[in-house]
C-alpha positions as CSV (number, residue, x, y, z in Angstrom):
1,X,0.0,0.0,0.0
2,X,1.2,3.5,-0.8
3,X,1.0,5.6,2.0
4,X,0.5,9.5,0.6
5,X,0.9,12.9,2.8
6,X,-1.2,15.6,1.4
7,X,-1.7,19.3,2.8
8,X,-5.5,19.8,3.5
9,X,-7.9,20.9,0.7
10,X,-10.8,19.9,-1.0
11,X,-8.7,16.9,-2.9
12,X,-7.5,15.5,-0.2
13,X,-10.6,16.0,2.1
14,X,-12.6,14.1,-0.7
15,X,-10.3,11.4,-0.8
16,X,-10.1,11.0,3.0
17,X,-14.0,10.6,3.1
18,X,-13.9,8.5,0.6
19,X,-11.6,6.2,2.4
20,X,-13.3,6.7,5.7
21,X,-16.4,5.9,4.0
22,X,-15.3,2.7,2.2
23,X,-13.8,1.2,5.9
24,X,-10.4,2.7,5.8
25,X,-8.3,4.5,8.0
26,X,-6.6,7.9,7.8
27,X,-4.3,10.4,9.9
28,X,-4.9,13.1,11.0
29,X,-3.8,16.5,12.8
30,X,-5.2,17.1,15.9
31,X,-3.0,20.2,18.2
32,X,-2.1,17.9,20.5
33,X,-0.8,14.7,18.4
34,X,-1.7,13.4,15.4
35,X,-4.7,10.3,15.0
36,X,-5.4,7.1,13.4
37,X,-9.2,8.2,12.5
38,X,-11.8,5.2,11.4
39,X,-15.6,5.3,11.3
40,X,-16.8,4.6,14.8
41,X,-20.2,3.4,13.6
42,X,-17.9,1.0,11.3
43,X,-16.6,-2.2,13.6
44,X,-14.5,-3.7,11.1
45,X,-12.5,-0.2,10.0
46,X,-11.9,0.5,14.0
47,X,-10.8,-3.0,14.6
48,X,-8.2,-2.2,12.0
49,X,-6.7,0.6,14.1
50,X,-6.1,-1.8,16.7
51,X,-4.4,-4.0,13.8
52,X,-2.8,-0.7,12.2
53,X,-0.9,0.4,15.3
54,X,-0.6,-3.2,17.5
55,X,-2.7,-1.8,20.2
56,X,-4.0,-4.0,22.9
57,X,-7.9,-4.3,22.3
58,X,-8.7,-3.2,25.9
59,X,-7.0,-0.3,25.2
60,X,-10.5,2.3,24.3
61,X,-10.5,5.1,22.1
62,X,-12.2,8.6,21.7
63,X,-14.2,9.5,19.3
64,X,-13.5,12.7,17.7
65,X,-16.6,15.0,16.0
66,X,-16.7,18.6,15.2
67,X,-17.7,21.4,17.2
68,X,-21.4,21.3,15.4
69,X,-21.9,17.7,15.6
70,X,-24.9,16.5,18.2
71,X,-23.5,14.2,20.7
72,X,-26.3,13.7,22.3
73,X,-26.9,10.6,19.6
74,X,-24.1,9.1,20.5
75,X,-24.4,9.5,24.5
76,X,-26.9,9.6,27.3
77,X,-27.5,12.9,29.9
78,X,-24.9,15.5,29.7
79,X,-24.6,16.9,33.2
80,X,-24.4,20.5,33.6
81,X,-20.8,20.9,34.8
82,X,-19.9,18.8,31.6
83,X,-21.5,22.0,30.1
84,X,-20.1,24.3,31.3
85,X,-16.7,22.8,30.9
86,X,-17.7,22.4,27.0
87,X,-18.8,26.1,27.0
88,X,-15.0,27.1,28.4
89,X,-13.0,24.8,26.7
90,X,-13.9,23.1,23.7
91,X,-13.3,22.9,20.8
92,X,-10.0,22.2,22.9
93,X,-7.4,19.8,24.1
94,X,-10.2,18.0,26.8
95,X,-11.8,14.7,26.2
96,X,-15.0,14.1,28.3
97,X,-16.3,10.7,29.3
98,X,-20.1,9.6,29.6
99,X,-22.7,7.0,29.7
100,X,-23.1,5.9,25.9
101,X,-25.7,5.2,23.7
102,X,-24.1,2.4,22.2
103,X,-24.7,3.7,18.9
104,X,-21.4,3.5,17.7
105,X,-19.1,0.2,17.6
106,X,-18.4,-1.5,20.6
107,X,-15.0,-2.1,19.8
108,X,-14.7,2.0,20.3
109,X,-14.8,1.6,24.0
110,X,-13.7,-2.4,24.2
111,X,-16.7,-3.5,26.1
112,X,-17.4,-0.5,28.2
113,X,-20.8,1.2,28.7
114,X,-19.2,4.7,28.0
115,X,-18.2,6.5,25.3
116,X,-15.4,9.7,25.1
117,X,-16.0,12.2,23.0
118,X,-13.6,14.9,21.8
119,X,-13.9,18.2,19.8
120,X,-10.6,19.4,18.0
121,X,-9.5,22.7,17.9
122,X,-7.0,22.3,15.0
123,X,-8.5,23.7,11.7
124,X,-7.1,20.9,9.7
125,X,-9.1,18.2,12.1
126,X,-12.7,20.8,12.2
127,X,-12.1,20.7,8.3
128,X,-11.8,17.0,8.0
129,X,-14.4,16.0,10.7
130,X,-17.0,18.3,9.1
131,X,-16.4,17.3,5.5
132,X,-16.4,13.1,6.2
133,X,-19.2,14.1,9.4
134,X,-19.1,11.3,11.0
135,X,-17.9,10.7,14.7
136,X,-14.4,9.4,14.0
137,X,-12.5,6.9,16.9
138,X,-9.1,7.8,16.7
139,X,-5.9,7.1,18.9
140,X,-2.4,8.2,18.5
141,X,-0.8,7.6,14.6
142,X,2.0,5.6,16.0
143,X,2.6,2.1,16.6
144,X,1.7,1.1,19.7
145,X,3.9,1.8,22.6
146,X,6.1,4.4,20.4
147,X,6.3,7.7,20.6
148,X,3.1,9.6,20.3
149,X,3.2,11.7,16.5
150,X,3.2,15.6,16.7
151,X,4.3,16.1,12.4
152,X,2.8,13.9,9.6
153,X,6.2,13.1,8.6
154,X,6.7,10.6,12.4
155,X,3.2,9.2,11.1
156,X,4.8,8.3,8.0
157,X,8.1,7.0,10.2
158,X,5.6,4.7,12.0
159,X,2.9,3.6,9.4
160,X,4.3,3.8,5.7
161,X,2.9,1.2,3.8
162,X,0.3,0.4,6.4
163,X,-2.5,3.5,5.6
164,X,-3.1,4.9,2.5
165,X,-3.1,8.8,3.7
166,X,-1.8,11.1,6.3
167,X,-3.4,14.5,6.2
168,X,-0.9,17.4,7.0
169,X,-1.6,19.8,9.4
170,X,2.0,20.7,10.2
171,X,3.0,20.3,13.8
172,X,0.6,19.5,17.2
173,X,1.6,22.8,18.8
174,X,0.2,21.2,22.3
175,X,2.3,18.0,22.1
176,X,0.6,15.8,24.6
177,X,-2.3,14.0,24.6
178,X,-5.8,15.7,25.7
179,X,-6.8,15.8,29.1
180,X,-9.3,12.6,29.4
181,X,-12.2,13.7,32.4
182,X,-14.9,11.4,33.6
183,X,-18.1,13.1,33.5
184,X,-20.2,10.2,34.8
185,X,-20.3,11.3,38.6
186,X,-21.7,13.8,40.9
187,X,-18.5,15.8,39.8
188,X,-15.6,15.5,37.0
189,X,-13.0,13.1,37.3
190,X,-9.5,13.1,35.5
191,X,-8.7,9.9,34.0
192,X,-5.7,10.9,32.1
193,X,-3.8,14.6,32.7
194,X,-3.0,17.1,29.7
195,X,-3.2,20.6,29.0
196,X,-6.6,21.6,30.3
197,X,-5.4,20.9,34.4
198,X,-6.9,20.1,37.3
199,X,-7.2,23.4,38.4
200,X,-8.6,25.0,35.6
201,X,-11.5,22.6,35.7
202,X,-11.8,23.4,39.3
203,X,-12.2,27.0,38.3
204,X,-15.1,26.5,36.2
205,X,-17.1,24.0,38.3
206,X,-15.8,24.1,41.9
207,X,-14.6,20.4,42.3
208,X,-12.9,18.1,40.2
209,X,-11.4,14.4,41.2
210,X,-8.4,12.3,40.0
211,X,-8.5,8.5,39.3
212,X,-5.4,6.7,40.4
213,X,-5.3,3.5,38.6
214,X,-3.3,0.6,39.7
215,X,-1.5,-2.2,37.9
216,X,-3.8,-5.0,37.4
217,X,-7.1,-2.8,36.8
218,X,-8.5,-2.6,33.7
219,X,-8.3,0.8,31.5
220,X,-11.5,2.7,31.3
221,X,-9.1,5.8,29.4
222,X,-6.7,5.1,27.0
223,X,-2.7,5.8,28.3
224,X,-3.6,4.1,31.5
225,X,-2.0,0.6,30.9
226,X,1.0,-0.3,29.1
227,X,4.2,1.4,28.4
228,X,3.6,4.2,26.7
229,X,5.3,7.0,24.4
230,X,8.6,5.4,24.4
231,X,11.8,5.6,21.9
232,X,13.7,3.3,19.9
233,X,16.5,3.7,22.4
234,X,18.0,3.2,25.8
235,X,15.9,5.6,28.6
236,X,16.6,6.6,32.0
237,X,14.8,9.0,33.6
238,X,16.4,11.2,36.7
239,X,14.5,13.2,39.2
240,X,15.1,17.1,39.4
241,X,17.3,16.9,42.5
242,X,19.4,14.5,41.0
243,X,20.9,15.9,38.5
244,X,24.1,15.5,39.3
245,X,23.9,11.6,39.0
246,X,22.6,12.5,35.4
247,X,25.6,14.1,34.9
248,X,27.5,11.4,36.3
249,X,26.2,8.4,34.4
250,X,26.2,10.8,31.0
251,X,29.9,11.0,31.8
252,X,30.4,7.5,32.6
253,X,28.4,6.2,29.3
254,X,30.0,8.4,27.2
255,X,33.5,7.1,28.3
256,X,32.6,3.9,27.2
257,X,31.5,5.1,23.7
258,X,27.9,5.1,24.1
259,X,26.0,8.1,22.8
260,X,24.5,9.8,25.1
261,X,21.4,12.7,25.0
262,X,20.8,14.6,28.2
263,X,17.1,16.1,27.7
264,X,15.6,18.4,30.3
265,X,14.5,21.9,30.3
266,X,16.2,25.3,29.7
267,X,17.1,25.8,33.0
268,X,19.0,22.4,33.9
269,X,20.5,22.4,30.1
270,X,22.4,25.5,31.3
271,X,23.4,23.8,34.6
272,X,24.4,20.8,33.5
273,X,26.9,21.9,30.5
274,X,27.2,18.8,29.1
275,X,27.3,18.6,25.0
276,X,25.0,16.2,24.0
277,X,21.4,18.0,24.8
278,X,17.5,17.3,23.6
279,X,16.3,21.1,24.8
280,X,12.6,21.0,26.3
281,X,12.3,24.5,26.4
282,X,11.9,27.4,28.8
283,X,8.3,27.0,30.1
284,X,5.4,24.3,30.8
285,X,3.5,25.1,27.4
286,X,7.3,24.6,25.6
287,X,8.2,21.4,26.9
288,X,4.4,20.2,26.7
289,X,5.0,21.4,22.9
290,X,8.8,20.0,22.4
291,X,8.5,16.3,24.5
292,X,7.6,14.2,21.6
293,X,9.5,15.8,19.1
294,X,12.9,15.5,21.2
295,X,12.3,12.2,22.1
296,X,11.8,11.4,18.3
297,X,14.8,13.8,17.7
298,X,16.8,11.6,20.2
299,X,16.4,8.1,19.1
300,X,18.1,8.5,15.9
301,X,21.3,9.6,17.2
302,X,21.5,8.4,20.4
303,X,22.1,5.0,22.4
304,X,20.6,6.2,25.5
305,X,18.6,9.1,26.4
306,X,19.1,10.3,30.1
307,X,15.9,12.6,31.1
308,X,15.7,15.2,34.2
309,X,12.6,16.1,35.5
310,X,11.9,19.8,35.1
311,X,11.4,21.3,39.0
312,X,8.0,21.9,38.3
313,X,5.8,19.5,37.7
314,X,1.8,20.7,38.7
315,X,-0.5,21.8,36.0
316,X,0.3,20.8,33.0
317,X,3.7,19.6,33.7
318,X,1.8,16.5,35.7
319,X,0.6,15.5,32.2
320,X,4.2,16.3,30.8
321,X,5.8,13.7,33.9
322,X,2.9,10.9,33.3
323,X,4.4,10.7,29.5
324,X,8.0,11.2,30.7
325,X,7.4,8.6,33.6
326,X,5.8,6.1,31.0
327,X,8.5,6.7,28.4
328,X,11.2,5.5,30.7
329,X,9.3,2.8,32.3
């Protein structure tokens, strides 16, 4: 199969419905990494994501739809914090989790009785999901366990030859996966951390919970089981108060011949002053932005990628740490 990577128009939009429409699969951009989209209604083109990328099939997905679409065929009561949430944040970077309809294929949620739905705020995703209109399920464009895509260009380094397009939206500016909130309680629940935090939901409703999950449960939001996000190299990941054991074992690898990538923010690429460096960036939206793409960056040159932990790590660097904890698992 020839795997093509077009820039969004009317061309390639009519070719991706027609592929979506016919039980294929396509990428696309999304601002926080790109997706392996299929037809949720269709069981046989979203069992082929799971073939696509190798992905365990309790591992559920989220279905994307534009900002205009009616959910409420695909899912049961909306309650009103959910609203209000979808009033100050979507079309956004938050996935939100209720009771389904079971309208669309069960494969979608693997079994369970609830369905996420998600609302893009990339132009190139509103474009495509309005033109095919149809609720599309669609995890990360990646092979499973790799590290998530943020350019169409690390879709096509995963899946060439395996899908026949990969629409181009030109890089996830967010870089991390959406923030994944249970709205099936008395209040929200976050499943899975991203851009929209803890506290910002908090500011809109009052309360908001967060799920710890535990090895041995099942997953009821994808990223929860499994190692995730992780290179085609070596990892070791350092906490930021130990920096100077980095530093140490960088030294000590490199003797040996090994190549050796130090990546960590700004501040401890300055302190460290070592010359082999993956630089996250400055801030929490720059390293949320920059994670995949170093980590992608890294594994081609180097043997063994040693990570620090920024110093900060609450709002959205607590989504930043799950991927970088998960990556170095």
């Amino acid at each position: 199969m020839k795997t093509e990577i077009l820039e969004i128009d009317e061309s390639s939009l009519a070719l991706s419905k027609r592929i979506i429409e016919s039980g294929g699969v396509v990428a696309m951009p999304t601002e926080t990494v790109y997706g392996l989209g299929a037809n949720a209604f269709d069981s046989a083109a979203v069992e082929r994501i799971f073939e696509i990328k190798g992905r365990p099939n309790d591992n559920p997905l989220i279905v994307h739809v534009h900002k205009d679409y009616d959910i409420s065929t695909l899912v049961e009561d909306v309650p009103e914090y959910a609203k209000l949430l979808a009033k100050a944040f979507l079309p956004g970077p938050l996935t939100m989790v209720y009771k389904s309809k079971g309208t669309v294929s069960k494969a979608v949620s693997c079994g369970l009785d609830t369905l996420a739905i998600r609302v893009p705020s990339h132009e190139g995703a509103q474009r495509f999901l309005k033109f095919v209109n149809l609720p599309i399920a669609a995890p990360s464009a990646n092979v499973s366990k790799h590290v998530s895509p943020t350019t169409a260009e690390h879709v096509y380094s995963d899946l060439n030859g395996k899908i026949e397009l990969i629409l181009d939206g030109g890089k996830s500016e967010g870089g991390i996966e959406s923030t994944v909130l249970d709205c099936t309680g008395d209040i929200p629940v976050i499943l899975r951390s991203g851009l929209i935090t803890r506290e910002m939901i908090a500011q809109v409703v009052g309360e908001c919970g967060e799920y710890v999950y535990k090895d041995g449960m099942r997953a009821i939001s994808p990223g929860m089981k499994y190692k995730h996000y992780s290179p085609n190299c070596r990892t070791v990941l350092f906490n930021f108060d130990e920096l100077d054991k980095a530093v140490k074992l960088y030294r000590e690898e490199t003797s040996r011949g090994v190549k050796v990538y130090l990546l960590c923010d700004d501040k401890t690429v300055q302190e460290a002053k070592v010359e082999n460096v993956l630089n996250l960036g400055k801030d929490e939206n720059e390293i949320a932005s920059n994670l995949y793409l170093k980590l992608r960056e890294g594994e081609k040159v180097a043997d063994l990628i040693i990570a620090v932990a920024p110093e900060k790590q609450d709002g959205v660097m607590v989504g930043v740490m799950n991927r970088l904890s998960k990556a170095c698992r």
